[in-house]
VEXTI-117252 format. One record per residue: residue in one letter; x, y, z of N, C-alpha, C in turn. Coordinates in pm, whole numbers, plus 32768, in hexadecimal, padded with zeros to 4 digits. Layout:
<nodes>
AXYZXYZXYZ...
</nodes>
This chain:
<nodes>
X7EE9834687C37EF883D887C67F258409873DX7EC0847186F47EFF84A486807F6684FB8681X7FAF84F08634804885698642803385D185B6X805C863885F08059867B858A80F186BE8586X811186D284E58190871384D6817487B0848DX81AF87F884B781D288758490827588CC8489X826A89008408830F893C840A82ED89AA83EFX839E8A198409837C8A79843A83C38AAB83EBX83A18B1A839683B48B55830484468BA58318X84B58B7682AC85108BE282C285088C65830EX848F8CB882B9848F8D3A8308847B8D40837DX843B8D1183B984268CED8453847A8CE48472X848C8C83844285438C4984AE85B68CB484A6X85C38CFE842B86308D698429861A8DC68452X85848DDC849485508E5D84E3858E8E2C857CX853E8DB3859285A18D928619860C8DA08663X865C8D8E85E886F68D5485F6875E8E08860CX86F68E7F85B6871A8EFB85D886E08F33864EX86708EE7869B86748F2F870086D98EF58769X86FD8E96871787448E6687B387EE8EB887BFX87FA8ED6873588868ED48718887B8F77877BX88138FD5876E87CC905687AC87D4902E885AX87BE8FA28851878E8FC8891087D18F4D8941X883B8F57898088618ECB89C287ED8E9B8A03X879D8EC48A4D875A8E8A8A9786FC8E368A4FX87068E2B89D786758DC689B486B78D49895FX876A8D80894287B78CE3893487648C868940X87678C5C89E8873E8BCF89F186CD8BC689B6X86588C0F89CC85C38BE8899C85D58BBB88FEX86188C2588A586338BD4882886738B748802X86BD8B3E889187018ACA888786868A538886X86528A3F88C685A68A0F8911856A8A14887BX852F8A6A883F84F58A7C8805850F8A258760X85A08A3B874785C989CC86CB85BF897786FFX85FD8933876485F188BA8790854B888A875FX84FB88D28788849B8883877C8415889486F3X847188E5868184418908861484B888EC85AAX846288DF852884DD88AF84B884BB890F842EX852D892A840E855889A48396850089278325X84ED899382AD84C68942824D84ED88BC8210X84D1885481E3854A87F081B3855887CF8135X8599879C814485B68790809D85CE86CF80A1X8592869C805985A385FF805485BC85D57F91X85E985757F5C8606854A7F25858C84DE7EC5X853884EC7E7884AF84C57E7F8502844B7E09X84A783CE7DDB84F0836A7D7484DF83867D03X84DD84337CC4850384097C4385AB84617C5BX85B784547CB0864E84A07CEE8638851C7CF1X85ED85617D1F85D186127D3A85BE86067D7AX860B86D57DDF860986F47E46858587357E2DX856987147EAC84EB87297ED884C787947F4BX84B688207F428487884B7FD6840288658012X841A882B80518376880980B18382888F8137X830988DF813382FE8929818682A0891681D9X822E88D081E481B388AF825981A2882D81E1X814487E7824A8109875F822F808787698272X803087E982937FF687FB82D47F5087EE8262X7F8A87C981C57F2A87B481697F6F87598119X7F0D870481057F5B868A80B77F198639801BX7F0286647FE17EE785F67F567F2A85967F1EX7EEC85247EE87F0F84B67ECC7EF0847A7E56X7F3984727DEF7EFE842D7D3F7F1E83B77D28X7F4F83B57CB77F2182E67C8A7F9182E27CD1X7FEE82DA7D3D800882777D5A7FBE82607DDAX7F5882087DED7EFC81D27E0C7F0381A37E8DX7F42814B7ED17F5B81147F547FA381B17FA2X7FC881E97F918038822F7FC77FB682618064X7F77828F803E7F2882CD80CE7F1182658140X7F4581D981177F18818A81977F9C819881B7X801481C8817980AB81A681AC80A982168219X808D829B81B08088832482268050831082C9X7FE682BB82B17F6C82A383227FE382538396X802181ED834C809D818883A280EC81EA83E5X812B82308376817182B083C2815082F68425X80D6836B841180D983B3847F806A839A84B8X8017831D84A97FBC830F85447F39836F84DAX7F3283AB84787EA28419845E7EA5840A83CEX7E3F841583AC7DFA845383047DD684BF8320X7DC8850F83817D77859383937D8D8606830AX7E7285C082FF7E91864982AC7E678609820EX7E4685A582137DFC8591814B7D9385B3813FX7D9F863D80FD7D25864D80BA7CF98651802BX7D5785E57FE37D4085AD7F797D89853B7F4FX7D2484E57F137D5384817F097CF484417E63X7D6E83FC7E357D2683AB7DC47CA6837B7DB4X7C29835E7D467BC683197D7C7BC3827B7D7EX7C1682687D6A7C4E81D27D577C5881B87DE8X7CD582127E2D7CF282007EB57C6482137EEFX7C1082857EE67BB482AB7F1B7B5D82227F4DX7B2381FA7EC57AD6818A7EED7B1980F17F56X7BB581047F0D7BC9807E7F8F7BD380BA801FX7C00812E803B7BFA815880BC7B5881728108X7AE2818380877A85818780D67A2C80E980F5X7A70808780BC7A64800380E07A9E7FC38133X7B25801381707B757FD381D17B5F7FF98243X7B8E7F8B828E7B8D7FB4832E7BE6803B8350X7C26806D82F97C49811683447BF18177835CX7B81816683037B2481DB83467ACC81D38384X7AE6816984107AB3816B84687B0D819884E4X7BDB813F849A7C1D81AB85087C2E821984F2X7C37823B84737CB282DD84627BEC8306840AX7B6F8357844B7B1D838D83F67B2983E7838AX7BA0841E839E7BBB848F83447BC9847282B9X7BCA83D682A37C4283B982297BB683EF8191X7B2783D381DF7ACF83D881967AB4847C815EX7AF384ED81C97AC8855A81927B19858E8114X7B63853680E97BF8854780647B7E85667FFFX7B9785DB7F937B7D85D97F1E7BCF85B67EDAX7B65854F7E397BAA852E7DC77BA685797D47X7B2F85F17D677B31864A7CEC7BB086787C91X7C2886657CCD7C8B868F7C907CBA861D7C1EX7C5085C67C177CA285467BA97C0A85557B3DX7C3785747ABF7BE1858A7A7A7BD584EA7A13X7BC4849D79D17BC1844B79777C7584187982X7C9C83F77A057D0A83B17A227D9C84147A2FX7D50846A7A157DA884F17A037DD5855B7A5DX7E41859E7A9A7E1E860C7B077E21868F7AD9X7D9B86CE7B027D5F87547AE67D93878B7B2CX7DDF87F37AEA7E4388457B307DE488CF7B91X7D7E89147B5C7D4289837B8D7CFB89447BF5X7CB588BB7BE17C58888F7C757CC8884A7CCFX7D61880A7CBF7D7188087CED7DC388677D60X7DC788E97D1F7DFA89587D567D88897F7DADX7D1A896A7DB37CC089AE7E167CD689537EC7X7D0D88F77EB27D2588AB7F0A7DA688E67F56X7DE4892E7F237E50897C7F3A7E9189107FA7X7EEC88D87F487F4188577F897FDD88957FADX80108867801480878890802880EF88038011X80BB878E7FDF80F387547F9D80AB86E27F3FX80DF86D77EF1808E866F7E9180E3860C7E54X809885847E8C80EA850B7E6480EA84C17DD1X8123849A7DB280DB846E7D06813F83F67CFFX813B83AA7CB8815183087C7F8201833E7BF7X825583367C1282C083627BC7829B833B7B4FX826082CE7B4A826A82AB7AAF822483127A4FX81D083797AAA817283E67A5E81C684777A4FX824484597A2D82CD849E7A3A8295854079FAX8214855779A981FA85CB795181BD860C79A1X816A85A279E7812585FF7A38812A862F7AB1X81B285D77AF4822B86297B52822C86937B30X82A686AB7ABC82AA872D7AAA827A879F7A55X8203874E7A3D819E87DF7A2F816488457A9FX813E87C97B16812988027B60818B883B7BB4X822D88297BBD826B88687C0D829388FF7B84X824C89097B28829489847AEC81FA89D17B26X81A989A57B4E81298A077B87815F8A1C7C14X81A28A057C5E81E78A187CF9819289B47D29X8174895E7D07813388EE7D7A819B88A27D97X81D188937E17821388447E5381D487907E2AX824287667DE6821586DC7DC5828F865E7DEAX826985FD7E1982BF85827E288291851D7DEAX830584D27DA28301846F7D6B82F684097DADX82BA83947DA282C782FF7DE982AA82997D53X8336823D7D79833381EA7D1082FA81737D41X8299814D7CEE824C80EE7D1B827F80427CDCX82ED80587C8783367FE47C6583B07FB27CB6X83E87F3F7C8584647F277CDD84687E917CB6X84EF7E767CA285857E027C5C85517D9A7CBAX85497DB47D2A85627D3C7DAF85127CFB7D99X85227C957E0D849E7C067E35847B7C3D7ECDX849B7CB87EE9846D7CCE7F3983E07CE07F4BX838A7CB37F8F82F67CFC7F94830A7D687FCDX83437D748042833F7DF38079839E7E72805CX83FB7E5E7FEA84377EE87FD383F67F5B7FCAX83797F367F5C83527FCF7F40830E80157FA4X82D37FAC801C82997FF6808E831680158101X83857FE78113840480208156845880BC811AX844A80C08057846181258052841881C18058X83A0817E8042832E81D280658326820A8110X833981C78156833781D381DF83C4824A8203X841581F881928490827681E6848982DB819EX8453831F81328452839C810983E683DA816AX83708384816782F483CF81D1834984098242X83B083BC827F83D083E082F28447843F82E5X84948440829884A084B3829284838566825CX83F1852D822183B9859C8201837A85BF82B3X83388586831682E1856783718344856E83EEX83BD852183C283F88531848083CE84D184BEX8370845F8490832C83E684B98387834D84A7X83BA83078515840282B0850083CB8243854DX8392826585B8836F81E186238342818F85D7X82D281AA85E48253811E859A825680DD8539X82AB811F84B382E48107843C835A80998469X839180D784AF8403804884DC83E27FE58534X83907FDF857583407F8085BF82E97F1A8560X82BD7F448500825D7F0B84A282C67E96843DX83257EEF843683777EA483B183C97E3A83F0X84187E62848C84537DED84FA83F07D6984F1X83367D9B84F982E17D0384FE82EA7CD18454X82F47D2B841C82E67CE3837E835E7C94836CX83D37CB183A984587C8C839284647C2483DAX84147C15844F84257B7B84B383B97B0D8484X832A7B59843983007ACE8407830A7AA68371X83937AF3836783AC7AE6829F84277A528329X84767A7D835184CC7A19836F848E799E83B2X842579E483DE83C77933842D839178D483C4X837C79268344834C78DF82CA83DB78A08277X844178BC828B849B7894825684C3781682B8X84DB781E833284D077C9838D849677468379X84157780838183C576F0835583A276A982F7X83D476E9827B83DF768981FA844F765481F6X84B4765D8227855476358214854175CA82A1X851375DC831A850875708365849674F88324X8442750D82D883DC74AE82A68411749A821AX847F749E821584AB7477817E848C74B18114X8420750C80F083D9755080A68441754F8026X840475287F96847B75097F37841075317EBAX843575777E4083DD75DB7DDF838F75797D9EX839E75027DC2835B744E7D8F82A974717DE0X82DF748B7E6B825A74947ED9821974FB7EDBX823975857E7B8203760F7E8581B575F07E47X813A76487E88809076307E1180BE76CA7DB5X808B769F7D44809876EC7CC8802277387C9BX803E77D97CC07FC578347CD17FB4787B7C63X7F35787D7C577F3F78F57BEF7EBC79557C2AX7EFF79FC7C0B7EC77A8D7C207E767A997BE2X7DDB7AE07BF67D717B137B7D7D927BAA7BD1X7DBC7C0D7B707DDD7C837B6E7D457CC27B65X7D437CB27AF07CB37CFA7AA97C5F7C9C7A36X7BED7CA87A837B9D7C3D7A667B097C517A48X7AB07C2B79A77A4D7C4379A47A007C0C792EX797F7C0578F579817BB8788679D17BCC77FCX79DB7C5677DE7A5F7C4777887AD67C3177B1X7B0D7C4C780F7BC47C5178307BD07BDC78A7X7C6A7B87789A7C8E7B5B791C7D297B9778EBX7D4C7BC479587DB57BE379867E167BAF79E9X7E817B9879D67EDA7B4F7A437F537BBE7A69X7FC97BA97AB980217BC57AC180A27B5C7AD5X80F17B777AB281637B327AD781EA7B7C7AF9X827A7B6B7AA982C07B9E7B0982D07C387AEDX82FE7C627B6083437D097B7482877D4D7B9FX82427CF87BED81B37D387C2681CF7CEA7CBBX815C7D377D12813E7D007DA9817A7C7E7DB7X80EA7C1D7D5680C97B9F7D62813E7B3E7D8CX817F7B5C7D0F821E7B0F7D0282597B2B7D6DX82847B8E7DBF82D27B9E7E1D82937B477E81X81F57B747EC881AA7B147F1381F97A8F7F11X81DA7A617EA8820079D87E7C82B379CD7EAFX82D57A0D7E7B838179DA7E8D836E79F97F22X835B7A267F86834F7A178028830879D28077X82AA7982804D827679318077825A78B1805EX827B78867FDE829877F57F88823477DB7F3BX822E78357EE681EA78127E898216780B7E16X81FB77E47D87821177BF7CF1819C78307C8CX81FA78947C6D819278CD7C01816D78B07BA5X80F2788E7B5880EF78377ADA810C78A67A67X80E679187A9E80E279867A11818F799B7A0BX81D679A57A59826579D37A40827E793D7A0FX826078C57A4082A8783E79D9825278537975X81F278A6796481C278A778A682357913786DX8274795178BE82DC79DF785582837A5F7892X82197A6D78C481C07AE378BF81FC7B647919X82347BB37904827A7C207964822A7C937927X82087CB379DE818D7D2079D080F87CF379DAX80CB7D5479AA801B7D4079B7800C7CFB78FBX7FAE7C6778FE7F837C5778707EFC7C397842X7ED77C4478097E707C3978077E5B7B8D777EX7E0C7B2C77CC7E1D7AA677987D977A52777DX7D9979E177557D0979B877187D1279327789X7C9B78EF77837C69786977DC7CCA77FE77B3X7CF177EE77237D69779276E27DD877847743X7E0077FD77447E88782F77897E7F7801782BX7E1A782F78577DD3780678E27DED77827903X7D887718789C7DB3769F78BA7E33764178A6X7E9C767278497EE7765178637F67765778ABX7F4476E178FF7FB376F5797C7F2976B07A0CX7EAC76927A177E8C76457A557EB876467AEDX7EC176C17B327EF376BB7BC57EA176977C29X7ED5765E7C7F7EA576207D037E69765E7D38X7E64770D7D5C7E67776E7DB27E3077E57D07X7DD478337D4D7DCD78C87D147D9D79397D8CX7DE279927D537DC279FA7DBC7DA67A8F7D88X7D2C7A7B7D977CD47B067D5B7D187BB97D60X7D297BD17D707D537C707D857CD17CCD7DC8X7D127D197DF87C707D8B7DE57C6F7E147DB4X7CA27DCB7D347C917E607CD57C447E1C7C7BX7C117DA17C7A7B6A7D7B7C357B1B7D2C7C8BX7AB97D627C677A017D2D7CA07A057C9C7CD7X7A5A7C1F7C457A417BA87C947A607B7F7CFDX7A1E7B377D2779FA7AC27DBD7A0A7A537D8DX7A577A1D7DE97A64798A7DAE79CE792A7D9AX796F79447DEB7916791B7DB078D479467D3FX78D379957CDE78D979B37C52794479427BEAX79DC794E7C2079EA78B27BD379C7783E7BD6X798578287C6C797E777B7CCD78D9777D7C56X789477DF7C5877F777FC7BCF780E77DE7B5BX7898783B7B4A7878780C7AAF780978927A77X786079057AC077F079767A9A77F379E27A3CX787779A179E778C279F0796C789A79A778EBX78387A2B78B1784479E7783E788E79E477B1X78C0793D77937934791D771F7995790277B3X79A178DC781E79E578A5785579D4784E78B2X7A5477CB789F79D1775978DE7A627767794AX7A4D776479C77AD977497A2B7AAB76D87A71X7A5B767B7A437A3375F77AB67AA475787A73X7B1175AF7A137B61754B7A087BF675557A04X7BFB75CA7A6B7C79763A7A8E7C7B75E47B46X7CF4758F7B457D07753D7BE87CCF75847C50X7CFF76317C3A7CD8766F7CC17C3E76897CFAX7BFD766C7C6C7B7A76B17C9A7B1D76177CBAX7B65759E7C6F7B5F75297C9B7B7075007D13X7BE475477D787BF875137DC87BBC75867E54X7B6875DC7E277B1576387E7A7BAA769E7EE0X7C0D76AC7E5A7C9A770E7EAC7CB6776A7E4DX7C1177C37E287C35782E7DFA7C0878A57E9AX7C6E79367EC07C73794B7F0F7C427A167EF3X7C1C7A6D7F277C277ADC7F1F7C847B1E7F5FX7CC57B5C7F4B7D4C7BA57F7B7D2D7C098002X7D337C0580747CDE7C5980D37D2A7CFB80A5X7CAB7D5181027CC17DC580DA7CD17E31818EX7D2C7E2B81CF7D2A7E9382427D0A7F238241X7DA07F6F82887D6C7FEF82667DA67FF181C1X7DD17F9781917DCD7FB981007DB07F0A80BEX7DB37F1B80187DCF7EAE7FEF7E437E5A801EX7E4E7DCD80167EB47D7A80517F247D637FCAX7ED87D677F6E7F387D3A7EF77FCC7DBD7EFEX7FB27E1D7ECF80197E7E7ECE80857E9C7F74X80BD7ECC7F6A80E67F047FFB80977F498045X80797F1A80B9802A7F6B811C80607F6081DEX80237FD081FA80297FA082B180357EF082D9X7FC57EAF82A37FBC7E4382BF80127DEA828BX80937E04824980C97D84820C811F7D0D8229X813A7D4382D881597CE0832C80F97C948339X805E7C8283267FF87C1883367FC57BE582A3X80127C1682567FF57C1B81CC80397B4D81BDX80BE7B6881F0812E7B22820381007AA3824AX80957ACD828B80977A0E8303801D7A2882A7X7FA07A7E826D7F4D7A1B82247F5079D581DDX7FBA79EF8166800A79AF80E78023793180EEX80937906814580C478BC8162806A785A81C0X8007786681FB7F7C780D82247F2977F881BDX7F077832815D7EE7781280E27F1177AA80B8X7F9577EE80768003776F8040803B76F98063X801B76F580FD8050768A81608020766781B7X7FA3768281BA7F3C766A82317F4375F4829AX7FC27591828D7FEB752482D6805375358304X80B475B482DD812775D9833280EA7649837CX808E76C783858069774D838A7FE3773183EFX7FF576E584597F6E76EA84947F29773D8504X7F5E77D685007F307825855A7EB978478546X7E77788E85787DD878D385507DF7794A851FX7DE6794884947DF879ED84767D817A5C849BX7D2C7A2E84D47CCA7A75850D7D107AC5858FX7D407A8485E47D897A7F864D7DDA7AF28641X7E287AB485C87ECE7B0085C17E847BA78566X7E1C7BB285317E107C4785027DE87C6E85A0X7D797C5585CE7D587CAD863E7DD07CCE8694X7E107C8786A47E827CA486F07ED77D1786B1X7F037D0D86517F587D6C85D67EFC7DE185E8X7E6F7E0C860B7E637E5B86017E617EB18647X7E227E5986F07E337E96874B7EC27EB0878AX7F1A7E7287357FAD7EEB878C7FF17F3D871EX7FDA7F3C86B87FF87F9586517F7F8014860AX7F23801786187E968046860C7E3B8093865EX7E49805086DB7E28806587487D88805B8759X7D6B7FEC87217CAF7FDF86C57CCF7F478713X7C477F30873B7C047E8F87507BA07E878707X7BDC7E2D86A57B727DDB863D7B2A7D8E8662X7AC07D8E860D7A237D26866F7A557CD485ECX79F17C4E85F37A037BDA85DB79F47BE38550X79607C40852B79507C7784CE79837CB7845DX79FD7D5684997A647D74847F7AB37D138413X7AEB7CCD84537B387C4284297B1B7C0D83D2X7A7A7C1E83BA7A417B8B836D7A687C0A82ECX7A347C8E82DF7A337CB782707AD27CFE8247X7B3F7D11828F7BC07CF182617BCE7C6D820FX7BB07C1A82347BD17B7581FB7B7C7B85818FX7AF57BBB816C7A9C7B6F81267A787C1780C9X7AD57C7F80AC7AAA7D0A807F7A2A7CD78003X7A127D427FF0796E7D6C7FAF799F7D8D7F1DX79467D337EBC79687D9E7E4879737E1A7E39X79247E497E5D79317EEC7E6D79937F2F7E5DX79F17EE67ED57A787F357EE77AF07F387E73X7AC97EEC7E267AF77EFE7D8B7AA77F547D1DX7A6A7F9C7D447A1A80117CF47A77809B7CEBX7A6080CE7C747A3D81507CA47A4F81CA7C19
</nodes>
C-alpha cells in the first residue's frame, strides 16, 4: 500500500485554531484534526542546517545518487520523485524497481546539465524539496538563496560501518516523512545478519591469515582502471564480512586511479566489479582491454572475478537491499562457511519487505546486472 504524506501549512492551522478559540463546539474536531495532520517541520539536514520542509508531495534528487532507493525503503512510493539524477536515472531504469514502484521511470533529469544543476529547468519541476550530496556545499546554497527548499545528505563517513550512511539517511527521511516501520524492520535484518556473519567467522576460527584479499574495479576501461580503498563502500563491505583490501594495504584512500604494474602486485584472490563501469567479468576472464593483460592477476586465474548485483538500486553504495548485500559478500568470500541459496534468500527479502515475487529470471538479472546499467 502506497502512503502518502501531507502537511498542513501554518496558515491553515492558525485559521483553525481561531475558529475554534470562536466556537467551543468544534474544540474537539480540531483536536481530531492535528492529531492527524503535522505543522511544517523543520529537521536538521548534514551540513548542520535547519531545514523547513513544508510538503514532500514533489521531490527531486541530485548527485547524491542512491538516495531515491532509500526514500522508496521509507515510504513504500517513488510516485513523489519527479526528478532524479541521470546517473540514478539509468540504474533505476535497469533495476528491478520499475517493475515495483513504475513511477520511478517518469523522474526527469533535464535539470543536470554537463554534471551540473540547472537552476531555471530545475525550477520548472517546481520541487518542494531538493536533495543534493553535501559535499556540493555551493550549490546547496545557491539554491537555497533562490527559495528552493534543499537538504543536504552526506554521502561520506569515519566508520567501518557499511550501513551508517544508509541508517543516517533513513532517519532524516523519516523524519522529514513520519515513516519509521519498514526502515526499522530493514535495518533489525541487516543488524541480525551483520551478527550471524560475525558469528560464523569467530565460531570457524576465521583469522586475517584465511581472509581472501580483494580488490574493487571502481571505473574501468581501456584507458583507466580504477580501484578504491579505504574511507569508500568496498572497504567497509570488506571489514563486515572478512575480507582483506588490497588497495587500502597499498595506502590507497579514496577513489585512484592505477596501472596493471600496481594490479599485479597487490594480486587478489577475489575482484569485485562495481556498476558504475561497463565491465563484466568476462571482459577480464578475455582479455578484452587493450594494453591490459589480467590472465596473470590470481583472481581472474582462478575464474573469482564477480559483478556486484544491482536491486532496486546498485549493491555497492547503500541501498534498500543491504541486508542481502551482507549474506552475498560473505558467500563470496566464504562460500564454505555461507551455504544458503542466495537466490532463495533475495526472493524471500523481497516478498516481505517489497511486497513483489521475483521470477527466477528476476534474480538471475539482480545477480548478473547488464552493462547498461552503468551508462548514462
Amino acid at each position: 500500500m502506497k502512503r502518502k504524506y501531507r502537511f498542513l501549512a501554518t496558515a491553515a492551522l492558525t485559521t483553525l485554531l481561531l475558529a475554534a478559540c470562536n466556537n467551543e463546539t468544534v474544540e474537539e474536531n480540531v483536536s481530531d484534526e492535528l492529531e492527524l495532520t503535522a505543522e511544517s517541520r523543520i529537521i536538521v539536514d548534514e551540513l548542520n542546517r535547519e531545514v523547513e520542509i513544508n510538503s514532500t508531495e514533489r521531490v527531486v534528487m541530485g548527485s547524491v545518487l542512491p538516495y531515491f532507493s532509500t526514500w522508496f525503503v521509507a515510504t513504500n512510493s517513488t510516485d513523489e520523485i519527479v526528478g532524479i539524477h541521470p546517473n540514478s536515472y539509468n540504474a533505476a531504469a535497469h533495476s528491478i524497481l520499475k517493475e515495483i514502484s513504475p513511477s520511478i521511470t517518469d523522474a526527469k533529469t533535464n535539470f543536470i546539465e554537463n554534471g551540473e544543476v540547472n537552476v531555471e529547468q530545475l525550477m520548472t519541476l517546481e520541487p518542494d524539496v531538493f536533495f543534493e550530496a553535501a559535499a556540493q556545499e555551493k550549490t546547496v546554497n545557491k539554491l537555497a538563496e533562490t527559495g528552493i527548499t534543499t537538504v543536504a545528505l552526506d554521502t561520506n563517513t569515519t566508520t567501518l560501518d557499511p550501513l551508517d550512511t544508509f541508517k543516517r539517511w533513513l532517519a532524516i527521511t523519516g523524519d522529514i516523512t513520519g515513516t519509521t516501520e519498514r526502515p526499522d524492520e530493514i535495518l533489525a535484518e541487516a543488524e541480525a545478519n551483520q551478527q550471524m556473519i560475525n558469528d560464523t567467522l569467530a565460531e570457524a576460527g576465521v583469522t586475517d591469515a584465511d581472509k581472501p584479499r580483494v580488490f574493487f574495479l571502481q571505473y574501468h576501461n581501456d584507458g583507466e582502471i580504477s580501484t578504491a580503498g579505504t574511507n569508500m563502500h568496498g572497504n567497509r563491505w570488506l571489514n563486515a564480512t572478512g575480507g582483506i583490501d588490497v588497495a587500502a594495504e597499498a595506502g590507497i584512500d579514496g577513489i585512484k586511479a592505477i596501472n596493471m604494474e600496481q594490479v599485479y602486485e597487490m594480486n587478489p584472490d577475489i575482484i569485485f566489479i562495481t556498476n558504475f563501469t561497463e565491465t563484466q567479468p568476462e571482459d577480464l576472464y578475455n582479455n578484452a582491454f587493450e594494453g591490459q593483460d589480467w590472465s596473470e592477476v590470481k583472481a581472474v586465474q582462478d575464474k573469482k572475478v564477480y559483478k556486484m548485483p544491482l536491486g532496486i538500486y546498485r549493491w555497492y553504495p547503500p541501498s534498500g537491499d543491504a541486508p542481502l548485500m551482507l549474506k552475498w559478500m560473505a558467500q563470496k568470500l566464504h562460500p564454505e562457511l555461507f551455504t544458503y541459496e542466495i537466490e532463495a534468500e533475495i526472493k524471500d527479502y523481497y516478498s516481505r519487505y517489497y511486497d513483489y515475487e521475483l521470477t527466477d529470471e528476476e534474480v538471475h538479472s539482480i545477480l548478473n546486472p547488464s552493462s547498461e546499467a552503468a551508462k548514462y
